[in-house]
C-alpha atoms as one frame of an Amber mdcrd trajectory, in Angstrom:
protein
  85.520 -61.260-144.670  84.371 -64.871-144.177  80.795 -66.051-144.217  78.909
 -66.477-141.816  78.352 -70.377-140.360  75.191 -71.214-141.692  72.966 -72.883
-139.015  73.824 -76.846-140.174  77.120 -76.017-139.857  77.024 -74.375-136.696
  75.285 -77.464-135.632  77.864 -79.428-136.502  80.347 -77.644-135.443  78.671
 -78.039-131.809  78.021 -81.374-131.897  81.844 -82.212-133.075  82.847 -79.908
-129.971  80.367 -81.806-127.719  81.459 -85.233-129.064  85.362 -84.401-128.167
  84.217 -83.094-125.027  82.393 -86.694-124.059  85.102 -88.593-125.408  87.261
 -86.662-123.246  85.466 -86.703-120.238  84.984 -90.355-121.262  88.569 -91.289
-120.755  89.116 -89.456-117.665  86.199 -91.628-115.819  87.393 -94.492-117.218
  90.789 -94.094-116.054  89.342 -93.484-112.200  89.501 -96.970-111.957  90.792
-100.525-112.826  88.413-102.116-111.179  86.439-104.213-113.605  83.183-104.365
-112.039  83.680-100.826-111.771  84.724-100.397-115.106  82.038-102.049-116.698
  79.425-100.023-114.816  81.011 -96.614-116.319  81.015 -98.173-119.787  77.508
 -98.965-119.709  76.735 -95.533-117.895  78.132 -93.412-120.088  76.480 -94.786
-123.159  73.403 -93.945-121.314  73.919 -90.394-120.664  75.114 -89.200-123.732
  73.249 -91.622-126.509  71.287 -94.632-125.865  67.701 -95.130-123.709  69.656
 -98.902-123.234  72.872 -99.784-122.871  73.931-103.327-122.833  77.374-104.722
-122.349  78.537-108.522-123.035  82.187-109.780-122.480  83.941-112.318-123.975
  84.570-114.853-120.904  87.641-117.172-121.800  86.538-120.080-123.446  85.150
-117.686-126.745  81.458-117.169-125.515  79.537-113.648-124.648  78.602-113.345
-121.025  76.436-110.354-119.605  78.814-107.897-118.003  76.396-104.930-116.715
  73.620-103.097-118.411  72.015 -99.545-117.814  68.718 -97.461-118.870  67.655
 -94.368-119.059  64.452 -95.190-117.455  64.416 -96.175-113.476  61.667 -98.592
-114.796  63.270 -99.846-117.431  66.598-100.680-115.552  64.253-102.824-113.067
  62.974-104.589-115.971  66.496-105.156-117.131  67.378-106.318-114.075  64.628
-109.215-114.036  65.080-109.912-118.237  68.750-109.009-119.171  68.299-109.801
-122.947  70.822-112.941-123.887  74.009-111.796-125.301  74.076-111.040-129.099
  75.601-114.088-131.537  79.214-112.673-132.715  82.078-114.422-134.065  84.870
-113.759-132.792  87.136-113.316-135.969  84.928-111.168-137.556  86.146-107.669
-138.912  82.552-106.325-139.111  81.872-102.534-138.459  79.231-101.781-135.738
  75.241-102.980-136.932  72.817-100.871-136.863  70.518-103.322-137.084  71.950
-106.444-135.498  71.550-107.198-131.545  69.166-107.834-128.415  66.034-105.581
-127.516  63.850-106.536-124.924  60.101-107.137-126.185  58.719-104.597-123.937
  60.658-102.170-124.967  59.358-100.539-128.444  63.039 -99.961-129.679  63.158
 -97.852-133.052  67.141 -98.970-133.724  70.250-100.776-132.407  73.736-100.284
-133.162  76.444-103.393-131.665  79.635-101.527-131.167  82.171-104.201-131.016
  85.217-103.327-128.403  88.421-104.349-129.659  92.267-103.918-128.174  93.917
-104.101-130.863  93.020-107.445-132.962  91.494-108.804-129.376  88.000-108.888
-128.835  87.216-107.440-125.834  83.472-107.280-125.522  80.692-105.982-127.092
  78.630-102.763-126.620  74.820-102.955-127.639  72.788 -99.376-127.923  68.714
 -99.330-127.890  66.922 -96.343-129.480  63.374 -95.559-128.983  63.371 -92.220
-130.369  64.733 -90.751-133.506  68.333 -90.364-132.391  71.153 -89.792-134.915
  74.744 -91.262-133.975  78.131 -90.674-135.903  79.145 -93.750-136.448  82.904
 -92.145-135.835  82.112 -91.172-132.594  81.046 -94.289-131.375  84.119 -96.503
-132.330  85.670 -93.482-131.331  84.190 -94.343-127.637  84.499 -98.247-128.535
  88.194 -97.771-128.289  88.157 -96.147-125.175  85.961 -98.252-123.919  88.326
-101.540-125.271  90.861 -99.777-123.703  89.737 -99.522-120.066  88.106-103.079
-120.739  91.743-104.537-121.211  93.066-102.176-118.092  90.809-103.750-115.668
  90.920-106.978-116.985  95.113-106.685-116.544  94.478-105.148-113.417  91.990
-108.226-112.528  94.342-110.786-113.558  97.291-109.612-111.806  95.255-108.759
-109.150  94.450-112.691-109.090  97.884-113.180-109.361  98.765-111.715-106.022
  95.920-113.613-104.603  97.337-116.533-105.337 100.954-115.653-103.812  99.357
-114.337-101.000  97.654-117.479-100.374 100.292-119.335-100.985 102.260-117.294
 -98.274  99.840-117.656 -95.844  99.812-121.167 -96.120 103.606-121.279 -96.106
 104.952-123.130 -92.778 107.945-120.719 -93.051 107.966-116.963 -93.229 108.035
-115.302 -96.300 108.581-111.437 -97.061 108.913-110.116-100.715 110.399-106.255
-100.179 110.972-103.405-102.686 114.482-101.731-104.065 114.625 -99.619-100.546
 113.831-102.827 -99.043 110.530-101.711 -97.380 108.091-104.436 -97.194 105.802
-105.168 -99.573 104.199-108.198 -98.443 104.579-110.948 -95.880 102.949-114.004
 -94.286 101.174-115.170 -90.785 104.478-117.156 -89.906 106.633-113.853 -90.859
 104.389-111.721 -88.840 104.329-114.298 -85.999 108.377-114.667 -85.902 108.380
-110.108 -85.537 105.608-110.445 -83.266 103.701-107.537 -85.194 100.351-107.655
 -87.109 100.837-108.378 -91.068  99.627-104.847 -91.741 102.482-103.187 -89.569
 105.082-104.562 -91.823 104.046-102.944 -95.280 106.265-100.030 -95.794 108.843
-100.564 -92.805 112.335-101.672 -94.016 113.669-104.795 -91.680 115.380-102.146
 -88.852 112.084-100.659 -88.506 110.389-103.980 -87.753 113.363-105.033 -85.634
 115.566-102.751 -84.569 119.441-103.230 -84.208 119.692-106.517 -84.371 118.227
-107.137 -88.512 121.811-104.878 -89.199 123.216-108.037 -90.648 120.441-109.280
 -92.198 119.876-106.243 -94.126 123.449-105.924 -95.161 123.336-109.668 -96.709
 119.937-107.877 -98.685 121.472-105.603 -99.929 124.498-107.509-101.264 121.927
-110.051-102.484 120.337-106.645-104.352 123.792-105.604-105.436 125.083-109.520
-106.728 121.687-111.194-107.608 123.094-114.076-106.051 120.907-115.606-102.895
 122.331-116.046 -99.845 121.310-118.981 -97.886 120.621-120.267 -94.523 122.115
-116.891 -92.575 122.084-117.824 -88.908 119.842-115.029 -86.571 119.606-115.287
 -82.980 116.994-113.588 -81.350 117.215-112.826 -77.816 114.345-111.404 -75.853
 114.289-111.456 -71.964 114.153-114.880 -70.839 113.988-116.500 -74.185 116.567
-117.090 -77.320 115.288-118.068 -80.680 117.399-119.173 -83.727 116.281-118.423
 -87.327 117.922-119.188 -90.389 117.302-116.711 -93.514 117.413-117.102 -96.986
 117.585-114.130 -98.942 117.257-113.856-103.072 116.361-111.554-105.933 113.156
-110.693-107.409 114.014-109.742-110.777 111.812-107.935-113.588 113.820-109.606
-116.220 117.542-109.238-115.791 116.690-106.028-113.374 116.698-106.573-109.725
 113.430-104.783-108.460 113.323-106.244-104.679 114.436-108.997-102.507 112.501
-112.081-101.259 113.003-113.750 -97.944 112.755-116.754 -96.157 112.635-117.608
 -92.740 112.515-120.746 -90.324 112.885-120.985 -86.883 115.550-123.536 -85.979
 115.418-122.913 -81.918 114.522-126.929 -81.108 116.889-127.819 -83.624 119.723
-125.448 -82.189 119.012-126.042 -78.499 118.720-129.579 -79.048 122.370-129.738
 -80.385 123.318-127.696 -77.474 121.922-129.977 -75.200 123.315-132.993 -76.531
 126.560-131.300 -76.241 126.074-130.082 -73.030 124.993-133.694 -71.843 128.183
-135.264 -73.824 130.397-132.811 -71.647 128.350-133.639 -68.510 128.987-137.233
 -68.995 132.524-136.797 -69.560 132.607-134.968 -66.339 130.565-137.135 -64.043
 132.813-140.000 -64.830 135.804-138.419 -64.177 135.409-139.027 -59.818 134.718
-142.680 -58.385 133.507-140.484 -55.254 129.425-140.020 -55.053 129.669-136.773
 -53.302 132.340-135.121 -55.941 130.142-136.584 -58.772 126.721-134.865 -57.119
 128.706-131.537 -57.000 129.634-131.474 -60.275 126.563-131.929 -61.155 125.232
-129.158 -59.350 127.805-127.200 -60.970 126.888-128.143 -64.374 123.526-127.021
 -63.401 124.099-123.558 -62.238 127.168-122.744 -64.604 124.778-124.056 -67.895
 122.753-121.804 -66.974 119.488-124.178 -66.823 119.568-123.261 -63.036 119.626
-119.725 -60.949 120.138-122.392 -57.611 119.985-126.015 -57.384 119.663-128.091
 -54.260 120.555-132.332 -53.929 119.081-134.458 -51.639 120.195-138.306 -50.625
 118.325-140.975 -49.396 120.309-141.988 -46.001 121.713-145.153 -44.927 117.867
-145.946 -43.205 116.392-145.530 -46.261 114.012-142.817 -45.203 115.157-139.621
 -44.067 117.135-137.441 -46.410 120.842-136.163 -46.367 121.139-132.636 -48.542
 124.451-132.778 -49.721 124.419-130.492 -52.028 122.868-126.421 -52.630 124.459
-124.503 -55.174 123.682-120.978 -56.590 124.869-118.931 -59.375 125.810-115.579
 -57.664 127.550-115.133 -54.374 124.718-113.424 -52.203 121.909-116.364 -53.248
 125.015-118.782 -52.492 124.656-117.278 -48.901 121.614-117.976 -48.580 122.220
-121.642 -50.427 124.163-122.469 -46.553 120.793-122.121 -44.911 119.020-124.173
 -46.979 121.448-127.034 -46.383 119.032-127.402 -42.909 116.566-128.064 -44.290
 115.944-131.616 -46.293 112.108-132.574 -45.776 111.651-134.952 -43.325 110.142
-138.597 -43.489 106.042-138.280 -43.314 106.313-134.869 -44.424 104.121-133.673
 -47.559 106.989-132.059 -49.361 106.937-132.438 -52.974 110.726-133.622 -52.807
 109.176-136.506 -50.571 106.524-137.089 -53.671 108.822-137.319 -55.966 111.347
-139.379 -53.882 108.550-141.937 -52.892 106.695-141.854 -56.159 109.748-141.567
 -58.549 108.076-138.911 -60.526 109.332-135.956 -61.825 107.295-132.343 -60.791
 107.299-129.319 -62.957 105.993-125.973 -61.368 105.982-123.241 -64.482 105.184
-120.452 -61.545 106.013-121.347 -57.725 102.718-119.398 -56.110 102.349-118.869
 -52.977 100.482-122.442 -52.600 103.676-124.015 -53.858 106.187-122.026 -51.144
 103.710-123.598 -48.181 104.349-126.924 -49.793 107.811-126.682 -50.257 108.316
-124.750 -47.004 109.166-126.995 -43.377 108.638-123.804 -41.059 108.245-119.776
 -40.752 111.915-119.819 -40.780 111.927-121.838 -43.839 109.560-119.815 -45.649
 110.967-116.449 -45.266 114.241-117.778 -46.661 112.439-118.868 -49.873 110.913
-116.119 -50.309 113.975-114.324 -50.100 115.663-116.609 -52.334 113.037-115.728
 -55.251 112.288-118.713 -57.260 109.969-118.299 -59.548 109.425-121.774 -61.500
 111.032-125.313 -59.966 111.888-128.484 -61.455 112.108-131.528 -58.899 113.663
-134.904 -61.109 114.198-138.480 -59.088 117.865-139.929 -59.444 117.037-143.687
 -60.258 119.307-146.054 -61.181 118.886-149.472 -61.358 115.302-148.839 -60.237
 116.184-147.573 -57.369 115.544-143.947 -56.547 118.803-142.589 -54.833 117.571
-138.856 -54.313 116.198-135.859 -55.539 117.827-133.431 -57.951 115.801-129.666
 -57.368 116.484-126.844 -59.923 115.076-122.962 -59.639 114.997-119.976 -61.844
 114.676-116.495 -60.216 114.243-115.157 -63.179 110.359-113.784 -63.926 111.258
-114.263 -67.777 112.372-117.764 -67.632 109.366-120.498 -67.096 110.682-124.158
 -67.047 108.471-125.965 -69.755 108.286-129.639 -70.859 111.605-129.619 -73.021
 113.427-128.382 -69.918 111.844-131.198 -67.700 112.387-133.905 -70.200 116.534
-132.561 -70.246 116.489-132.592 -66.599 115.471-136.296 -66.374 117.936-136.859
 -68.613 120.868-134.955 -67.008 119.540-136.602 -63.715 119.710-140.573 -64.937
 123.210-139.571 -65.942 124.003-138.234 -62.871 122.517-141.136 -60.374 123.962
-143.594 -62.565 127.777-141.978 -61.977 126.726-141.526 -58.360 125.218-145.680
 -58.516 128.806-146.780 -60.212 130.806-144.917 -57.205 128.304-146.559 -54.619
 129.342-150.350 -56.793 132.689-148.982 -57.050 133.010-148.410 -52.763 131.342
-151.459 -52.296 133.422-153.407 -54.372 136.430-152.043 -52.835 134.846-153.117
 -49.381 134.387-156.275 -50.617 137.789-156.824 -51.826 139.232-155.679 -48.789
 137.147-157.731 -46.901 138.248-160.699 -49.086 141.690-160.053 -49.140 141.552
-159.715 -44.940 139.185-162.819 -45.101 141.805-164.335 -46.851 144.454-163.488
 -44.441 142.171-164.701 -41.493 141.336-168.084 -43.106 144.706-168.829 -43.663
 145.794-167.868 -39.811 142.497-169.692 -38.695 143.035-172.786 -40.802 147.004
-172.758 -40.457 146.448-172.411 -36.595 144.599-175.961 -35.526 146.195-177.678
 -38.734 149.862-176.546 -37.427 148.880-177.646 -33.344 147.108-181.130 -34.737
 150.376-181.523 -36.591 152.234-180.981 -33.179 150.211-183.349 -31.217 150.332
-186.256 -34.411 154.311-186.040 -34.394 154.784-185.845 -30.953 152.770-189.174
 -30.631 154.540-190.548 -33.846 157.780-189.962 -31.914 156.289-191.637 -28.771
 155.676-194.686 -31.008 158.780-194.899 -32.474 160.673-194.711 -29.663 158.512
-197.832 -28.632 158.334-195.896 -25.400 154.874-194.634 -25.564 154.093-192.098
 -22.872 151.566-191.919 -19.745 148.393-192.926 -20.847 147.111-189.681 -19.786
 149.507-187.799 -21.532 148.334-189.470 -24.523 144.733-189.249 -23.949 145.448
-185.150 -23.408 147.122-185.196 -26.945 144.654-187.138 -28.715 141.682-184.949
 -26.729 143.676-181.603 -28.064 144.460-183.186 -31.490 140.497-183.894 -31.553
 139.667-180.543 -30.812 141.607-179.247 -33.576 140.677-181.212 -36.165 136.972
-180.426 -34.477 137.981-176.504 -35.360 139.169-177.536 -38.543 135.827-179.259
 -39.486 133.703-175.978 -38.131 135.725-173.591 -40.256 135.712-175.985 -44.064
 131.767-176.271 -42.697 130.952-172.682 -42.468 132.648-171.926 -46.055 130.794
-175.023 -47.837 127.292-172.855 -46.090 128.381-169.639 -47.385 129.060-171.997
 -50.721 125.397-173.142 -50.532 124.008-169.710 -49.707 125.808-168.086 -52.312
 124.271-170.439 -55.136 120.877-170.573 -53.779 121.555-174.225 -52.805 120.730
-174.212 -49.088 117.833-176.899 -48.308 115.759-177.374 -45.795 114.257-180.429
 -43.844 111.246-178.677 -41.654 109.019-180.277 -38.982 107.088-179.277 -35.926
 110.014-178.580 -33.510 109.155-176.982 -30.083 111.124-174.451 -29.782 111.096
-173.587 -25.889 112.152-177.420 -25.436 114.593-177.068 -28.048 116.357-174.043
 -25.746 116.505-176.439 -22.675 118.148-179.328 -24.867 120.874-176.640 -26.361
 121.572-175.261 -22.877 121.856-178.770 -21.530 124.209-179.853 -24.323 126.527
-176.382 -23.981 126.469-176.438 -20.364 130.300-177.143 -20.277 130.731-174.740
 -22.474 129.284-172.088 -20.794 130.546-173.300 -17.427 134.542-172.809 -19.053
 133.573-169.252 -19.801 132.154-168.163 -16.761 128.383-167.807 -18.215 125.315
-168.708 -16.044 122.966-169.495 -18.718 119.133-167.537 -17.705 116.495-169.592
 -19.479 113.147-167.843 -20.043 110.876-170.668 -22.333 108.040-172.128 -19.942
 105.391-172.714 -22.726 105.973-174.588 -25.450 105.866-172.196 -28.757 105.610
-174.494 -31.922 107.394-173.811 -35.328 107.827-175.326 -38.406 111.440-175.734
 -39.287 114.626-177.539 -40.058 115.623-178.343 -36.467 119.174-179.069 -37.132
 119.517-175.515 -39.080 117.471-173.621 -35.791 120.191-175.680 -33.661 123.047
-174.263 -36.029 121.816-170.397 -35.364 121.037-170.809 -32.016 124.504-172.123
 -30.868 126.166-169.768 -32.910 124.485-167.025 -30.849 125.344-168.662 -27.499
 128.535-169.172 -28.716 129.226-165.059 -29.891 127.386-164.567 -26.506 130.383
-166.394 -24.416 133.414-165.227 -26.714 132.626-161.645 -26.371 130.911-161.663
 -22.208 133.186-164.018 -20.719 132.025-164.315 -16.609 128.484-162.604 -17.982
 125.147-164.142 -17.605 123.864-165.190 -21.186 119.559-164.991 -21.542 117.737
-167.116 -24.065 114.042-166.557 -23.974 111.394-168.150 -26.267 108.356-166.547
 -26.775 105.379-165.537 -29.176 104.609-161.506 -30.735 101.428-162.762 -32.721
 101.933-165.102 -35.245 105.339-164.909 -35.254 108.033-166.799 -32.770 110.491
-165.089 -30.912 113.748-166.515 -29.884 116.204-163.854 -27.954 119.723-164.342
 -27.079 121.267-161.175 -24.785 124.544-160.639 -23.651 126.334-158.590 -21.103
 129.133-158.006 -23.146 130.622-154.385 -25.179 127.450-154.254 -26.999 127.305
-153.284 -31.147 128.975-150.076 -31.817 126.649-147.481 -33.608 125.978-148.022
 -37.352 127.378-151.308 -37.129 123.734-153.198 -36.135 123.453-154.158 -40.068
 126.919-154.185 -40.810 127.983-157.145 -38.580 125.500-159.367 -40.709 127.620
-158.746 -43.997 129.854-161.481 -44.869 133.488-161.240 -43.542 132.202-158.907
 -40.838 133.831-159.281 -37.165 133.422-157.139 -34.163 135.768-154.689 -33.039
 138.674-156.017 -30.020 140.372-158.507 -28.940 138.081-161.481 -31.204 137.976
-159.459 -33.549 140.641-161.964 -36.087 139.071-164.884 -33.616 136.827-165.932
 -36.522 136.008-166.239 -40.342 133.376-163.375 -39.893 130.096-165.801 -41.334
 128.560-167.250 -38.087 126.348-163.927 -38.145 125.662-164.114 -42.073 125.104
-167.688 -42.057 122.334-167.702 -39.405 120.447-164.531 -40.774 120.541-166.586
 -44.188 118.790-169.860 -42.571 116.407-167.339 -40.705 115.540-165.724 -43.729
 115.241-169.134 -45.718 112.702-170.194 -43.122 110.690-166.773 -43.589 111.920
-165.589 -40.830 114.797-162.361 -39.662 117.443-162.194 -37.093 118.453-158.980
 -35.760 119.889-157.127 -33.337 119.266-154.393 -30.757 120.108-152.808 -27.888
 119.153-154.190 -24.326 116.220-151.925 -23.077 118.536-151.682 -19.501 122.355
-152.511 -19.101 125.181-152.993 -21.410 125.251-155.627 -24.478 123.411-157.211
 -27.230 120.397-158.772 -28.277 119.805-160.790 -30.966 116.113-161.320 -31.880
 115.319-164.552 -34.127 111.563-164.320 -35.269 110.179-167.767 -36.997 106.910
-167.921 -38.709 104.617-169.929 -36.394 103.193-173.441 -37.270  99.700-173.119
 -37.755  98.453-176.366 -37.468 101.137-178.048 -34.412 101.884-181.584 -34.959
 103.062-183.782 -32.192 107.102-182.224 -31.533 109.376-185.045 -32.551 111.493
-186.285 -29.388 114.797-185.012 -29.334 117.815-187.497 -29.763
């Protein structure tokens, strides 16, 4: 039968079982947590409850020296005090092997302590910290027990401070993914996220926090199937895939990423995958553009017709998708209304509609934006057409209810200019509510539309030029008939008198004065036609000069009548003067004289046996010199026409002359400041040409007429 414990050992026996018990409990708190603020409280804490009336904990900071870490008393008192004189940390070095001192460490002064054991923590040959207990009573520690606790306490100490440092770590990535431009994702072996960035989170449209834990078809749906299958083969391989193309397509809008996926590796063991991402949209639609716009060139330049070359552009429009309906609008030959030529839409019911627009082009004086932007040569961007912008855009009820049914809901309006001259205006419309026309879209318009007006410009030079070669050619043809025709009659009349002489049998002497009058008159022709080329000569190099002085004009008419009275008598034309009071002008009187028969002289070619008018009068400060037939009159659209050079009327003069006596007199007109035009008779049949001089100002005495 065994003895029975005597009391010391039963007292030992307790306190041994109450020591394991705190140690035990010990490590359980401790491993609660890895926080090290945390951690250091429970340290300090525990020594407290179980031991010490003090408890004082110092760490070793990095660069070898003690720092306070966190303290604790029995006392509420004390651990005010202690919070207002935390006793310096105790002097250890740091290679030391010592055990703990019983009689080595900090106390405050106000405390009466009685003894102090410095329990160093150690991990293993690391220092960790040290421990420093204050007694004021009598209290007996086993030494064993409290290195026992030291341990643990080293232990937890070198937890939290892993824990800390890795938890720094992180911090540090994470910062450095949230400053990344790009997004960045880091997921696990299931590839569920991790982590990600601002950019990442941005891209997904999803707060940061919805992305932990959600694999890549959770975040977005069907179309991450390929990008997780090059994860997973990255996972599989270790090898990183790079720059995997992923378009995005949400309604109204396409974006373009490109991915880089590659492994995050805990040695040579794939744990997770890492990604990349950039968004490439402005890079990727700006190569579509440019090829879009190298196809639309090549097309635009295949047609020398303005009309074809506006279509196609319409149809590059509306088939590239940039436009739901497009309409074009022309300046006219009057340079100020507006011809649409041009409304094109992408489905066959708003391409109904399209046929009713085409009655619409905004008129001159109108406040249409299309007349904006044709007058100022600006292009307008509306990102939503209200209801403000359909009364703008709209010419009448009728108007307006067709674009509302139409639908647009943002407009683009671009100038064609070429040359610096705006040709028309190039409208563009998306029905769709999605799709809002920004900057990028104007600034591709503009450029689409200089393309286009400078194809449409080159067909406009192009018709022209044909015109004018045409017209050369046929001027060509007429010079030679008109030249070949008093040159081959003066020859006639020269050999028949040759013969005469020969024959030393010259004729009557009227039949000779009747061939040298007609050879005269010929060689007169001859010297009118080499004279008008050697003025369109002049003209043409900027060489046409000018002798001015006062000339009265309404005296000049009676001199020109007087001196063309024969003239007008062999036609049939009784010349109607209207120039009582003298109206004074400042010009080359020679040049005036050179216009003003040339009109008389049109006036009796084409109204033989009509009266011909000439009135001279003022319209403020200008002069006004009229000439008006009885004849056909100007067809319609021909009124600027017959001033071009080479230009002859319609009939039976029409290959009667070189085409320049109308050129060649607006050219002096113009050259003194002056215009001539023409116009319709207010009553009867023919034409009137209006000269209008600048006025003299100051009127010198007229010189007398030869």
């Amino acid at each position: 039968m065994s003895e029975p414990l005597l009391p010391c050992s039963r007292e030992t026996a307790a306190a041994s079982a109450r020591a394991r018990e705190f140690l035990s409990e010990a490590s359980r708190l401790l491993a609660e947590s890895l926080d090290w603020e945390r951690t250091l409280a429970s340290i300090v804490q525990l020594a407290v409850r179980e031991w010490a009336d003090v408890a004082l904990l110092d760490v070793l900071a990095a660069d070898g020296a003690m720092v306070p870490g966190a303290h604790a008393a029995r006392e509420p008192s004390w651990q005010q005090r202690l919070e207002q004189e935390r006793p310096c940390p105790p002097a250890w070095a740091s290679g030391t092997d010592e055990a703990p001192l019983s009689v080595a460490g900090p106390a405050p002064d106000w405390l009466a302590a009685r003894s102090r054991l410095v329990l160093p923590l150690r991990k293993e040959a690391r220092l960790m910290g040290l421990l420093t207990l204050v007694f004021t009573g009598d209290t007996v520690l086993a030494v064993e027990v409290a290195e026992d606790f030291a341990h643990r306490a080293a232990l937890a100490l070198a937890n939290a401070l892993q824990y800390r440092e890795a938890q720094a770590r992180l911090a540090d990535l994470q910062a450095f993914m949230n400053a990344s431009p790009v997004g960045m994702s880091l997921f696990d072996r299931d590839l569920r996220c991790l982590r990600t960035n601002p950019a990442q989170a941005a891209f997904n449209r999803l707060p940061q926090a919805a992305h932990v834990g959600r694999t890549p078809s959770e975040l977005m749906g069907p179309r991450a199937a390929p990008v997780e299958a090059v994860m997973r083969e990255v996972m599989h391989t270790g090898v990183p895939v790079v720059d995997q193309l992923l378009t995005d397509v949400h309604p109204g809008e396409r974006r373009h990423f490109r991915i880089t996926s590659f492994p995050v590796c805990d040695g040579e063991t794939p744990v997770g995958v890492g990604t990349t991402v950039s968004e490439v949209t402005a890079q990727k639609v700006e190569e579509e553009r440019l090829r879009f716009l190298a196809e639309a060139t090549s097309r635009l330049s295949h047609s020398l017709d303005w009309r074809t070359t506006l279509r196609t552009a319409a149809q590059l429009l509306v088939g590239g998708k940039l436009a739901d309906y497009c309409t074009v609008d022309v300046l006219a030959d009057d340079g100020q209304g507006l011809e649409r030529v041009e409304a094109l839409a992408s489905d066959a019911a708003t391409q109904q509609l399209m046929k009713e627009a085409l009655r619409y082009p905004p008129p001159p004086g109108s406040r249409s934006p299309i007349r904006r932007v044709l007058e100022t040569g600006r292009p307008v961007l509306a990102a939503q057409v209200d209801p403000d912008w359909l009364d703008a855009l709209t010419l009448s009820p009728e108007h307006r209810r067709l674009m509302e049914t139409l639908g647009g809901q943002s407009l683009m309006l671009v100038p064609l200019v070429a040359r610096g001259r705006t040709l028309g205006v190039l409208s563009v419309v998306s029905q769709d509510p999605h799709r809002r026309y920004q900057d990028r879209d104007l600034d591709f318009l503009e450029d689409l539309a200089s393309r286009t007006a400078l194809a449409v410009d080159n067909a406009w030079l192009y018709r022209e030029a044909s015109r004018a070669v045409a017209a050369r050619d046929e001027f060509v043809a007429i010079a030679t008939h008109e030249l070949r025709t008093p040159l081959s009659a003066l020859q006639l009349q020269l050999a028949s008198l040759s013969r005469a002489l020969d024959k030393d049998v010259p004729g009557p002497p009227e039949r000779q004065k009747l061939g040298l009058a007609s050879a005269q008159r010929q060689a007169e022709r001859l010297s009118h036609l080499v004279t008008h080329l050697f003025e369109v000569a002049r003209i043409s190099t900027g060489r046409l000069t000018l002798e001015r002085e006062d000339v009265d004009l309404s005296a000049l008419g009676h001199r020109l009548v007087t001196r063309m009275e024969d003239a007008l008598v062999a036609a049939g034309c009784a010349p109607v003067l209207h120039a009582s009071a003298p109206v004074f002008a400042h010009v080359d009187r020679l040049r005036l004289e050179q216009v003003l028969m040339n009109l008389l002289s049109n006036a009796m070619k084409y109204a033989p046996g009509q009266p011909v008018e000439l009135s001279v009068d003022t319209d403020g400060t200008a002069a006004v010199i009229a000439v008006r037939d009885w004849g056909p009159g100007i067809p319609v659209g021909a009124d600027a026409r017959i001033f071009e050079r080479f230009e002859r009327a319609t009939g039976e003069h029409a290959r009667a002359s070189l085409g320049l006596g109308l050129y060649i007199s607006r050219q002096i007109a113009r050259a003194h400041g002056g215009e001539l035009t023409v116009e319709a008779p207010p009553v009867g049949p023919g034409a009137r040409f209006v000269l209008r001089l600048p006025m003299a100002q100051v009127p010198r005495a007229p010189t007398s007429s030869p």
